[in-house]
The first five atom37 places (N, CA, C, CB, O) and aatype in JSON, in Angstrom:
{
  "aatype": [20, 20, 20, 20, 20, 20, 20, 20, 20, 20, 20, 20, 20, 20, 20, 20, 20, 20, 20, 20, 20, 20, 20, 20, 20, 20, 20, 20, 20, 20, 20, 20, 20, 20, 20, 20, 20, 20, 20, 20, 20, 20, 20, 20, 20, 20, 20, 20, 20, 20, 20, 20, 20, 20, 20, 20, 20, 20, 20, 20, 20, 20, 20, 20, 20, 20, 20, 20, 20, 20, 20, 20, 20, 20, 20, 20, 20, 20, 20, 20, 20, 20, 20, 20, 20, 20, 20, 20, 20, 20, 20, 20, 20, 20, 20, 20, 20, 20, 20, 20, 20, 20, 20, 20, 20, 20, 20, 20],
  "atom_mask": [
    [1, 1, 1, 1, 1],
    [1, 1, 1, 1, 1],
    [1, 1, 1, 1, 1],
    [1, 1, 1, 1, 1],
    [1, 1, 1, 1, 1],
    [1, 1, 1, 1, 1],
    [1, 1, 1, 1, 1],
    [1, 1, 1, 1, 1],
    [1, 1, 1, 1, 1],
    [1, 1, 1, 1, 1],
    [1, 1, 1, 1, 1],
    [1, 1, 1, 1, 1],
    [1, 1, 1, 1, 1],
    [1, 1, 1, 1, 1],
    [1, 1, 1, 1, 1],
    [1, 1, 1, 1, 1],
    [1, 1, 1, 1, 1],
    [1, 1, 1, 1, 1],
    [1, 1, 1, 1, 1],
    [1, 1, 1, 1, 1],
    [1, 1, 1, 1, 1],
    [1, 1, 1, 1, 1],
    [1, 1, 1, 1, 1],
    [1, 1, 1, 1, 1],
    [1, 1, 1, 1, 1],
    [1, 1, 1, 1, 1],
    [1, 1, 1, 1, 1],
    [1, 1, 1, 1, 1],
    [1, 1, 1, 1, 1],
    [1, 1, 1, 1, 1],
    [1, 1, 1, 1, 1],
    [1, 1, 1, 1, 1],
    [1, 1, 1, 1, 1],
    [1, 1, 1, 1, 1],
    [1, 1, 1, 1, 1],
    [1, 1, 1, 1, 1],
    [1, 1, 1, 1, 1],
    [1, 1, 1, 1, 1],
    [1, 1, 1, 1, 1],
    [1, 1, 1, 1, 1],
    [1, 1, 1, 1, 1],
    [1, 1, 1, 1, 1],
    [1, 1, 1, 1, 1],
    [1, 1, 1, 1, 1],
    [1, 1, 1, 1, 1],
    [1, 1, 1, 1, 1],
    [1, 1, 1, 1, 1],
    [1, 1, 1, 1, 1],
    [1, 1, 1, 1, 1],
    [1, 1, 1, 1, 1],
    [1, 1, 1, 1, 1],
    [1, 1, 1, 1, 1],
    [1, 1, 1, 1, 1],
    [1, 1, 1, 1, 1],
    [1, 1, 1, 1, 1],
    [1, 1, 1, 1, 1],
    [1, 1, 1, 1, 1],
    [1, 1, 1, 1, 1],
    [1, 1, 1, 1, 1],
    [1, 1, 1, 1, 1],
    [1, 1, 1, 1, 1],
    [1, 1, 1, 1, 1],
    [1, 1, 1, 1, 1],
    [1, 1, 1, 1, 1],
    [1, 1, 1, 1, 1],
    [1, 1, 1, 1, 1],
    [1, 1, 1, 1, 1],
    [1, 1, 1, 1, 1],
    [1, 1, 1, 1, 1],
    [1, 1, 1, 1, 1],
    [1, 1, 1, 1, 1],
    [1, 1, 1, 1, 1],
    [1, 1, 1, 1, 1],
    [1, 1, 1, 1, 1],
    [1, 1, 1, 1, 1],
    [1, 1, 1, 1, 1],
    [1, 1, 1, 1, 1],
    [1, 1, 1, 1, 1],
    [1, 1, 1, 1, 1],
    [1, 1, 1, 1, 1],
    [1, 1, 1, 1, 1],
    [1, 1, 1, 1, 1],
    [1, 1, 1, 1, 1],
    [1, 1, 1, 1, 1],
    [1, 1, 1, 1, 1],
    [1, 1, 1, 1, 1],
    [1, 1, 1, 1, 1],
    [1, 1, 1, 1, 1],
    [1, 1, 1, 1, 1],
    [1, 1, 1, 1, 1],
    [1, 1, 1, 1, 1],
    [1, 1, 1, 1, 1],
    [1, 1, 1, 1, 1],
    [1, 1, 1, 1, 1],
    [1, 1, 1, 1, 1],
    [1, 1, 1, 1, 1],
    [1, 1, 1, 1, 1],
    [1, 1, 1, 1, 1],
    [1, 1, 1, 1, 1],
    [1, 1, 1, 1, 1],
    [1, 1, 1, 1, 1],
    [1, 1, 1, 1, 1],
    [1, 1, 1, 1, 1],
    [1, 1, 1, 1, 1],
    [1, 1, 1, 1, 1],
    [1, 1, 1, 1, 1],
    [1, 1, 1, 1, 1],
    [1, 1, 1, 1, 1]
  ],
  "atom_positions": [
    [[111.56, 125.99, 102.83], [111.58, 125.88, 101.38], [112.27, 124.57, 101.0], [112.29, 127.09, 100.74], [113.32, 124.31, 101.57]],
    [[111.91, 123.96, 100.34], [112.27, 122.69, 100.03], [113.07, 122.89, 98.1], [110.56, 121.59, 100.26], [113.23, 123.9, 97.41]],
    [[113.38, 121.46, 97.85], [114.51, 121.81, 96.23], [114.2, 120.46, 95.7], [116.72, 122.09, 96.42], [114.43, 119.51, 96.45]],
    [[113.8, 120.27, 94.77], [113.46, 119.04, 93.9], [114.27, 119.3, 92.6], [111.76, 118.86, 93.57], [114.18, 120.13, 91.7]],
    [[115.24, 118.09, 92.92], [116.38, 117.77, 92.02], [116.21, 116.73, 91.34], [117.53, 117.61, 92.6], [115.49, 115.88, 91.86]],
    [[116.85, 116.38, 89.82], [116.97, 115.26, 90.03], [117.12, 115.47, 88.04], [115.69, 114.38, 91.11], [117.27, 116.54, 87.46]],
    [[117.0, 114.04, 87.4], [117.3, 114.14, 85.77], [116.32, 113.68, 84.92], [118.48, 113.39, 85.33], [116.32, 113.74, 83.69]],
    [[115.32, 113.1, 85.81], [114.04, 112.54, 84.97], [112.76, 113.39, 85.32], [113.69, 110.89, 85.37], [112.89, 114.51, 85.8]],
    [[111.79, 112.95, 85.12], [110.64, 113.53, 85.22], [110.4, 113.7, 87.22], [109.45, 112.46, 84.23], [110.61, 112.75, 87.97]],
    [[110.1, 114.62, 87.54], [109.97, 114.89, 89.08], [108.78, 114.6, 89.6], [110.2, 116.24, 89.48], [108.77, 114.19, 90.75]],
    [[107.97, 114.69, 89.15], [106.55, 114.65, 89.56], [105.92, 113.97, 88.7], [105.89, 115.85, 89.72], [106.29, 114.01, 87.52]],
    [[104.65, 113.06, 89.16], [104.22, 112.48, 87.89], [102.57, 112.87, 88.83], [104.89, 110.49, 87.33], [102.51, 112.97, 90.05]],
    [[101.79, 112.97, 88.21], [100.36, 113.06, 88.88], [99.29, 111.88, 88.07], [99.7, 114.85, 88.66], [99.38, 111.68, 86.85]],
    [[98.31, 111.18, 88.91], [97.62, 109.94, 88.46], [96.16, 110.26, 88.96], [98.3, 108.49, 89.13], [95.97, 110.63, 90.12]],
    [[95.34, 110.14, 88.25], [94.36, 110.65, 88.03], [93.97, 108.85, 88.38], [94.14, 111.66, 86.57], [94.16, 108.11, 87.41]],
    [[93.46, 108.18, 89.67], [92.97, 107.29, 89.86], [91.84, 106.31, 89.06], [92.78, 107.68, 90.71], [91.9, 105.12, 88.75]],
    [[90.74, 107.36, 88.86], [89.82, 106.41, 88.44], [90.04, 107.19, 86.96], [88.18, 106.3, 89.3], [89.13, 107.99, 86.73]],
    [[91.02, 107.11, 85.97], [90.94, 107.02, 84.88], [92.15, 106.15, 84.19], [90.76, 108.24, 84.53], [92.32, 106.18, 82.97]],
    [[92.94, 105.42, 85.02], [93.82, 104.07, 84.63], [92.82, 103.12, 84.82], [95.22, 103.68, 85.59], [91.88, 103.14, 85.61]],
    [[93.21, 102.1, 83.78], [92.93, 101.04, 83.16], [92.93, 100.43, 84.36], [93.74, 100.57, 82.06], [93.79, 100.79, 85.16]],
    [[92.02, 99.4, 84.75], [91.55, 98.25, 85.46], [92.15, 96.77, 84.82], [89.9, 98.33, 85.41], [91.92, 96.58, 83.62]],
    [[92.78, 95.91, 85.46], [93.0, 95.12, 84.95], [92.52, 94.02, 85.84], [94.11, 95.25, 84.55], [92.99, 94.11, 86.97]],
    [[91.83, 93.14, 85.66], [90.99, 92.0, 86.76], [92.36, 91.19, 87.25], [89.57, 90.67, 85.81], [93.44, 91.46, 86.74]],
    [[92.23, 90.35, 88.09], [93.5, 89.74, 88.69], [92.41, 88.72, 89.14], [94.61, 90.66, 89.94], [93.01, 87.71, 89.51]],
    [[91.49, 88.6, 89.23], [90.36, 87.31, 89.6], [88.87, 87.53, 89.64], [90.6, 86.75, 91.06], [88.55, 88.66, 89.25]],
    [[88.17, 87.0, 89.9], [86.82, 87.16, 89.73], [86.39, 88.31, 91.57], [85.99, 85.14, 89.51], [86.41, 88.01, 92.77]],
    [[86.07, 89.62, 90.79], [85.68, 90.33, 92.17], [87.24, 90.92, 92.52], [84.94, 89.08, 93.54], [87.38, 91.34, 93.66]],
    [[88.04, 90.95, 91.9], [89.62, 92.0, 92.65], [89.85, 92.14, 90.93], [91.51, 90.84, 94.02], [89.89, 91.39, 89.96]],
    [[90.02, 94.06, 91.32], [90.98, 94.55, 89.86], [91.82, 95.34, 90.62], [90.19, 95.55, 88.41], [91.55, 95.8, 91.73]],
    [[92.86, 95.47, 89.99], [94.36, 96.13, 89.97], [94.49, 97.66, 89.28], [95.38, 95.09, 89.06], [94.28, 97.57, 88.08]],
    [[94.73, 98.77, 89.62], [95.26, 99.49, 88.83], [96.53, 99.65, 88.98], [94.74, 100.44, 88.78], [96.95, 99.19, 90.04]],
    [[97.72, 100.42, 87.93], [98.99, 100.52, 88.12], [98.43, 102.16, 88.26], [100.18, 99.86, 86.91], [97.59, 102.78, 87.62]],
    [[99.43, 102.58, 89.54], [99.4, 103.92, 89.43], [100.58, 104.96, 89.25], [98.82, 104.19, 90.41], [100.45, 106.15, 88.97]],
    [[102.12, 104.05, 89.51], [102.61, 104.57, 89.38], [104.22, 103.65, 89.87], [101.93, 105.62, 89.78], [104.54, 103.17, 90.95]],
    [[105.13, 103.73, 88.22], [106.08, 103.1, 88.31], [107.43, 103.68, 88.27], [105.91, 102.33, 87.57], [107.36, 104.32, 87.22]],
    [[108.93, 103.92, 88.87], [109.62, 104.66, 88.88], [110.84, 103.5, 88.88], [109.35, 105.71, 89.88], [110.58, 102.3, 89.04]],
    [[112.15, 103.97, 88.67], [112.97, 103.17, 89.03], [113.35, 102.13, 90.54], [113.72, 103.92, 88.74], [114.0, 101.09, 90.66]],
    [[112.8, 102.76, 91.26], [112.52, 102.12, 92.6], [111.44, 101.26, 93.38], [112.56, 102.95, 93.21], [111.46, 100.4, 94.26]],
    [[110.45, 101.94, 92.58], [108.83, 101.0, 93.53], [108.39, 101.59, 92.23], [107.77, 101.6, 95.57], [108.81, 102.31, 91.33]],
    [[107.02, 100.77, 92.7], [105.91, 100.16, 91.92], [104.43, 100.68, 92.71], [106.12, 98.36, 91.91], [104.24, 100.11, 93.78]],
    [[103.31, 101.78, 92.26], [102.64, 101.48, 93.06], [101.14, 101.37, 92.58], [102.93, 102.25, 93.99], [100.88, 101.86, 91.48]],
    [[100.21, 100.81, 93.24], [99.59, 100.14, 92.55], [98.34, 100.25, 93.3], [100.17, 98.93, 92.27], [98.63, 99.96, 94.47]],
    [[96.65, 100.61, 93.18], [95.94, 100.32, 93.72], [94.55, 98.98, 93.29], [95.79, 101.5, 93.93], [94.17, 98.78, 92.14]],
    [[94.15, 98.41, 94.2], [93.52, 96.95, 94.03], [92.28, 97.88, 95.35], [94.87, 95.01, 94.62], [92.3, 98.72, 96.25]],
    [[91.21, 96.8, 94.5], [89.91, 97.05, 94.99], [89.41, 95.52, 94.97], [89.0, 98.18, 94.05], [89.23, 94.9, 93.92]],
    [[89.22, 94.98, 96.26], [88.44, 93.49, 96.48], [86.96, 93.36, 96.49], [88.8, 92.9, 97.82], [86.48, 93.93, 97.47]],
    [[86.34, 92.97, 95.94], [84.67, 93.09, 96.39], [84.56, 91.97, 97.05], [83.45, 93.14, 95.18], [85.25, 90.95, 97.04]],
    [[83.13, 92.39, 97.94], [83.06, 91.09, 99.09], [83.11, 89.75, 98.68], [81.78, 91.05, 99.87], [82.59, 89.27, 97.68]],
    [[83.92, 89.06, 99.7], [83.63, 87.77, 99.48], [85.07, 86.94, 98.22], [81.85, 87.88, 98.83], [85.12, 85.78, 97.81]],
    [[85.94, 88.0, 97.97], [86.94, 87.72, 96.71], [88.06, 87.48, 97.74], [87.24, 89.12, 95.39], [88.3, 88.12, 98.77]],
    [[88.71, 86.37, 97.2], [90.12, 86.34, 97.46], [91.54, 86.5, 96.29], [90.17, 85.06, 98.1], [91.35, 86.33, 95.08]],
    [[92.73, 86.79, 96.77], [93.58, 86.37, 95.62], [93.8, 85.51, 95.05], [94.38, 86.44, 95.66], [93.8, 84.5, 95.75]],
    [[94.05, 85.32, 93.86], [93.93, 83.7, 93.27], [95.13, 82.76, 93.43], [93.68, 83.69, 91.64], [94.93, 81.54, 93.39]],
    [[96.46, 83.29, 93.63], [97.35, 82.35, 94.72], [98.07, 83.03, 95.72], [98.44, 81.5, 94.05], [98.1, 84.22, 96.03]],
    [[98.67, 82.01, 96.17], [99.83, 83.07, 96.95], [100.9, 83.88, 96.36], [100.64, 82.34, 97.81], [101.57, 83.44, 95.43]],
    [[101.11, 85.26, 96.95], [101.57, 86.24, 96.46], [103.26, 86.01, 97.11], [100.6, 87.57, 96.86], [103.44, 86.19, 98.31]],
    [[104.08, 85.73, 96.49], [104.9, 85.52, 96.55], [105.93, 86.8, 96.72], [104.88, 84.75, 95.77], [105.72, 87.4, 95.66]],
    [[107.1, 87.69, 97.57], [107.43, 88.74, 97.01], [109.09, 88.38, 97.15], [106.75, 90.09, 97.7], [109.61, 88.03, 98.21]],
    [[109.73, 88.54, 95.98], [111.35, 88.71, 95.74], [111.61, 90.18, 96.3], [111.86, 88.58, 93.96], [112.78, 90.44, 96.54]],
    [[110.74, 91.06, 96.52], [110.94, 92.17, 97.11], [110.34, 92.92, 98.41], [110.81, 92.75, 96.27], [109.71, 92.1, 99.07]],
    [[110.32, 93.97, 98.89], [109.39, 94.3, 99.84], [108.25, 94.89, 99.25], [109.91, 95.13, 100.81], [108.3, 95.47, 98.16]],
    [[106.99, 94.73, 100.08], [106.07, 94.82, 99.45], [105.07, 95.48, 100.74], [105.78, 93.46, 98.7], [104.88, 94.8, 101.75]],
    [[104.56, 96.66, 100.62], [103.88, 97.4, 101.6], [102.15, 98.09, 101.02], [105.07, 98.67, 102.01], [101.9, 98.62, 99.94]],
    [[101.42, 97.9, 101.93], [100.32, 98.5, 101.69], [99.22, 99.0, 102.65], [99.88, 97.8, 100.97], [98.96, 98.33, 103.65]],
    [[98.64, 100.04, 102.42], [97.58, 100.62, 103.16], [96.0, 100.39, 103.29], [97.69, 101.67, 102.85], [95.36, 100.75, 102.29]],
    [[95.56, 100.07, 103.94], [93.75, 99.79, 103.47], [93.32, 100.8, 103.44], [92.68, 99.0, 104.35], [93.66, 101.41, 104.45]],
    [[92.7, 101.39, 102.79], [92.29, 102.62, 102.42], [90.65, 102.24, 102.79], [92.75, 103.07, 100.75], [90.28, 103.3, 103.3]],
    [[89.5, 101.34, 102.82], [88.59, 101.21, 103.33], [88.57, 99.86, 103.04], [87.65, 102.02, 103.07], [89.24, 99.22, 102.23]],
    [[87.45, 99.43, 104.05], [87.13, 98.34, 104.41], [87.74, 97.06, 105.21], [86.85, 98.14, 103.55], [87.67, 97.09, 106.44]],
    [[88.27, 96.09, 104.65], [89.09, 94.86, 105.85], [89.63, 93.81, 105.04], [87.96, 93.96, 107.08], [88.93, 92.87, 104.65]],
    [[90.79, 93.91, 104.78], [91.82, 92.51, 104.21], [91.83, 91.41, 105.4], [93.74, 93.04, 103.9], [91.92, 91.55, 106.62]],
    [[91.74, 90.6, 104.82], [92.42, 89.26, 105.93], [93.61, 88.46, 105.51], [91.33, 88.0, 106.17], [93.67, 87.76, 104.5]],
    [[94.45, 88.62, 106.3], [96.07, 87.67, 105.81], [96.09, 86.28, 107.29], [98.18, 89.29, 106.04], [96.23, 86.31, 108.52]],
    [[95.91, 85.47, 106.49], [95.57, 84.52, 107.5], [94.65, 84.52, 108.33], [96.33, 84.37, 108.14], [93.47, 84.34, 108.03]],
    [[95.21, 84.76, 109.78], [93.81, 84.73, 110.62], [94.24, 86.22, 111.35], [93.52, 83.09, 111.92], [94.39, 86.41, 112.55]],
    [[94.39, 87.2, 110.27], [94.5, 88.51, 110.85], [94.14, 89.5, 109.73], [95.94, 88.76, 111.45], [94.55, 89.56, 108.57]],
    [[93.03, 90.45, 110.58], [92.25, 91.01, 109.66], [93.03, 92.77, 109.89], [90.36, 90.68, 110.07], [93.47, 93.21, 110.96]],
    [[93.01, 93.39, 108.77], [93.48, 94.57, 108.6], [92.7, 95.53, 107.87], [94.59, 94.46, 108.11], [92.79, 95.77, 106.67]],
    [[91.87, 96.09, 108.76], [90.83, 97.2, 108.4], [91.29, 98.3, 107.75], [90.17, 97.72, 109.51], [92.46, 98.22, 107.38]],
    [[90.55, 99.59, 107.43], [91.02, 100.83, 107.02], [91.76, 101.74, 107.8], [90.11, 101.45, 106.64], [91.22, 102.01, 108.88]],
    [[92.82, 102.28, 107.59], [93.99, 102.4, 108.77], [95.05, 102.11, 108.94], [93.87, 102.01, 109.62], [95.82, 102.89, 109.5]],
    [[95.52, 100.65, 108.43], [96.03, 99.85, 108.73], [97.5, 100.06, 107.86], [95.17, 98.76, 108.61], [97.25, 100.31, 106.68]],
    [[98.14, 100.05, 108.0], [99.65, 99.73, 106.94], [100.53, 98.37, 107.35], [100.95, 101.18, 107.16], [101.14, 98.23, 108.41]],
    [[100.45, 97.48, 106.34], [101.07, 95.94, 106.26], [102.41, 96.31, 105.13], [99.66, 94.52, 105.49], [102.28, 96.8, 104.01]],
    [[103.65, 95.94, 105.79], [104.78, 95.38, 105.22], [104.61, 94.35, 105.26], [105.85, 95.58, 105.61], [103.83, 93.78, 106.03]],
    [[105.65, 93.6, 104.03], [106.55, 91.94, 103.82], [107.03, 92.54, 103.61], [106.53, 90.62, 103.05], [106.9, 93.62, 103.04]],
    [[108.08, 91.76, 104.21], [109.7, 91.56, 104.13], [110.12, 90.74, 102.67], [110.28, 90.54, 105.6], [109.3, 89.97, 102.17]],
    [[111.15, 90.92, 102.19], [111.89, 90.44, 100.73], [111.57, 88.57, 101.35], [114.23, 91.16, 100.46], [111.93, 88.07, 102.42]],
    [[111.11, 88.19, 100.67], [110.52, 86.58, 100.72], [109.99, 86.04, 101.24], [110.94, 85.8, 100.78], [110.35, 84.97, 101.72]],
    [[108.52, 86.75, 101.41], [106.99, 86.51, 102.24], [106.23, 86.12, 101.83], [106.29, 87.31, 102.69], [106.05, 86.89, 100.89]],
    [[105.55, 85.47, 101.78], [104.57, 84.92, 101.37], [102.93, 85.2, 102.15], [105.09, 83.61, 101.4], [102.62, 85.11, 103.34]],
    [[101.89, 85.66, 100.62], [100.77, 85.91, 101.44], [99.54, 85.88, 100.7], [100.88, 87.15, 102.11], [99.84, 86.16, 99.54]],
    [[97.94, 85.62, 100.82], [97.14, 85.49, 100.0], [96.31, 86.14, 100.76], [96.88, 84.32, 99.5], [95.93, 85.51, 101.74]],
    [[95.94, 87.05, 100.65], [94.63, 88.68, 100.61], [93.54, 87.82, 100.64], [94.48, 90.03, 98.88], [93.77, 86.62, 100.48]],
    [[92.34, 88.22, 100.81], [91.36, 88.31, 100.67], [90.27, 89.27, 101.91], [91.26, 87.03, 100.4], [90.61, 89.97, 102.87]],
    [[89.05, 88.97, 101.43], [87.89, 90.02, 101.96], [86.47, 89.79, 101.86], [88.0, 91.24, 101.28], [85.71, 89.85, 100.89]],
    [[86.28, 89.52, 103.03], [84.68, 89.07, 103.45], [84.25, 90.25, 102.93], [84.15, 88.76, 105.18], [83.71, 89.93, 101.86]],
    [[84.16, 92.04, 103.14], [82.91, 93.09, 102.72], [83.68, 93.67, 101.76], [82.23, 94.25, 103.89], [83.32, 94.79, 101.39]],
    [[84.59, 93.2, 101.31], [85.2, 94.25, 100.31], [86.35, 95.42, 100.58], [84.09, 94.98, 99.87], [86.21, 95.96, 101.68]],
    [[87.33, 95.84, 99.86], [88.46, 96.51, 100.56], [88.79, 97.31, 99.23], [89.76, 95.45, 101.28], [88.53, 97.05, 98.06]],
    [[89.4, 98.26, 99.77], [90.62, 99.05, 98.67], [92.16, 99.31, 99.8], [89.79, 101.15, 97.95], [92.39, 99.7, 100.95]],
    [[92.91, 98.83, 98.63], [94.36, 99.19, 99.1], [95.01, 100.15, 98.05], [95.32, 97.81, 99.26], [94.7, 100.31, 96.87]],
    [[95.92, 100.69, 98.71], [97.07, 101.5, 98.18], [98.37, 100.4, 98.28], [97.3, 103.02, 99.17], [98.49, 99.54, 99.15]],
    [[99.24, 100.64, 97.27], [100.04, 99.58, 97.95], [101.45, 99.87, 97.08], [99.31, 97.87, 97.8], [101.46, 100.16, 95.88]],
    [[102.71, 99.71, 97.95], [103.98, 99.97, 96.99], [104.85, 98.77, 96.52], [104.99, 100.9, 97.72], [104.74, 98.0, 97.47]],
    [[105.46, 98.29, 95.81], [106.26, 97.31, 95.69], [108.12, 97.73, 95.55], [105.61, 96.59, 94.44], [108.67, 97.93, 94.47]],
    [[108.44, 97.76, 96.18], [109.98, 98.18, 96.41], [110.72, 97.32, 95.23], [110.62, 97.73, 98.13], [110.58, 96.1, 95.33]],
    [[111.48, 97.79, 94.14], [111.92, 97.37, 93.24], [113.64, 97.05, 93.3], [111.43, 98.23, 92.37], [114.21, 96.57, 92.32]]
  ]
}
């Protein structure tokens, strides 16, 4: 049996494909799915052939899952499966030859 404590809201539930899309470049949108005092989390969908439009800079840690398809960070590709950390002041620019979806957290 488990105990969920705490003074704010405990649970929050996100209904994916009914948050707002926000484009981040031609071929990659962003949704926010879910923000708390601690992380940030957020899912992004690349269509083929899109990259990020600069480098992603992070003041924090920054982790994510491919949920389908294949990111490339440099000359290393990260299929569905996959879970990528940065470390607090990494630097990195996404992109995707067939297209991808990530899950992804931002440590606040």
């Amino acid at each position: 049996m488990s105990e969920i404590t705490g003074t704010g809201p405990l649970k929050t539930v996100v209904h994916v494909e009914e948050v707002e899309q926000v484009e981040v470049a031609p071929g990659i949108v962003s949704r926010k799915v879910g923000i708390t005092g601690h992380a940030r989390g957020w899912l992004v969908d690349f269509a083929p052939g899109s990259e990020w439009p600069e480098i992603d800079v992070h003041a924090t840690e920054e982790r994510y899952y491919v949920l389908s398809g294949e990111v490339i960070e440099g000359e290393e590709r990260h299929g569905a499966g996959t879970y990528v950390v940065f470390a607090p002041g990494s630097r990195h620019r996404p992109r995707s030859e067939s297209g991808a979806r990530l899950l992804g957290i931002t440590v606040l």
